[in-house]
N, C-alpha and C positions, 0 to 999 in steps of 0.2 A: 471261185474262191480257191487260192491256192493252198495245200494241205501242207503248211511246214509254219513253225512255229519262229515267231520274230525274234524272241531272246536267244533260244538253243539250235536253232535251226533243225530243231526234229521234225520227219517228213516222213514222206512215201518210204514200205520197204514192202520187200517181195519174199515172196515164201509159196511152200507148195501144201496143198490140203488133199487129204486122202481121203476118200467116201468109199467105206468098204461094206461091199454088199454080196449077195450070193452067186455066184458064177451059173452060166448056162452047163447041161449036163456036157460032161466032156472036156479034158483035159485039165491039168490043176492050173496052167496061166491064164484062163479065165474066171478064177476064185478071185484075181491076183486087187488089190487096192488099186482104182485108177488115181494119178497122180494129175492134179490141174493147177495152175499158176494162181498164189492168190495174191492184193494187195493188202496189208495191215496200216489201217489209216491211223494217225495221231490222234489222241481228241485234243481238238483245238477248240477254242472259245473266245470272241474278241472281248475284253478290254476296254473301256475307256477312261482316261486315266490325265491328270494335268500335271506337264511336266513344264517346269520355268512359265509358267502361265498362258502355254499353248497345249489345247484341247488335243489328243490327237486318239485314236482307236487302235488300239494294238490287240495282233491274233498271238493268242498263247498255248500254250497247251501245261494240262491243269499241274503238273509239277512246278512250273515258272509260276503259274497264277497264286497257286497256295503258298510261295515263295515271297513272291512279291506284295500281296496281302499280311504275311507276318512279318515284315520290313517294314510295311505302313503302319501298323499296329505298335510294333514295339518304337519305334519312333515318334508317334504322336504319346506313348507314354513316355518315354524320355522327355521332350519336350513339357508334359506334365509334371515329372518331377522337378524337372529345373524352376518350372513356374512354384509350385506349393513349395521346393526348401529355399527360394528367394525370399516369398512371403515370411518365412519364418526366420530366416537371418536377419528380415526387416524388424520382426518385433522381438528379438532376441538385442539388437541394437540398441531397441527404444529401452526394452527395461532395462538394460545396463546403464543406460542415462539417469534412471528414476531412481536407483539404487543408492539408498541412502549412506552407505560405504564410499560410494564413487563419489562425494560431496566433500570440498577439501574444508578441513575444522580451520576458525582464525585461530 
């Protein structure tokens, strides 16, 4: 599984870790912190996700992911507003019809 993320391309980075512990008796460069190569992994998490009506599994890492979850959220609420003030433009119409003002006198 490759460690780099499909939206940002966040991946592998290197860095150094120090484990400092007590020196043998004798001279202070032996007190000294040994210095070893570390890697710092992304946390990555796949995905699965339908996009134009193909299925497909995508690897994220959780900054995209909490991203891309509050895009889906505030979009199917959009969507829901548009559906409830259509409903209501609909019976805003009707009573404008039934209004007895709107009836022309002979």
């Amino acid at each position: 599984m490759a460690n780099r993320c499909d939206l940002c391309s966040k991946g592998k980075k290197f860095g150094l870790s120090h484990r400092h512990h007590r020196g043998v008796a004798g001279g202070q460069w032996k007190k000294r912190a040994q210095k070893t190569n570390k890697s710092f992994l992304p946390n990555i998490h796949s995905l699965k996700a339908e996009i134009g009506g193909v299925k497909s599994v995508w690897k994220l890492c959780t900054k995209c992911q909490r991203l891309i979850k509050e895009e889906i959220k505030n979009s199917v609420a959009k969507e829901a507003e548009k559906k409830s003030s259509a409903s209501v433009k609909k019976t805003e119409n009707s009573k404008k019809a039934i209004k007895p003002s709107a009836i022309a006198k002979p």
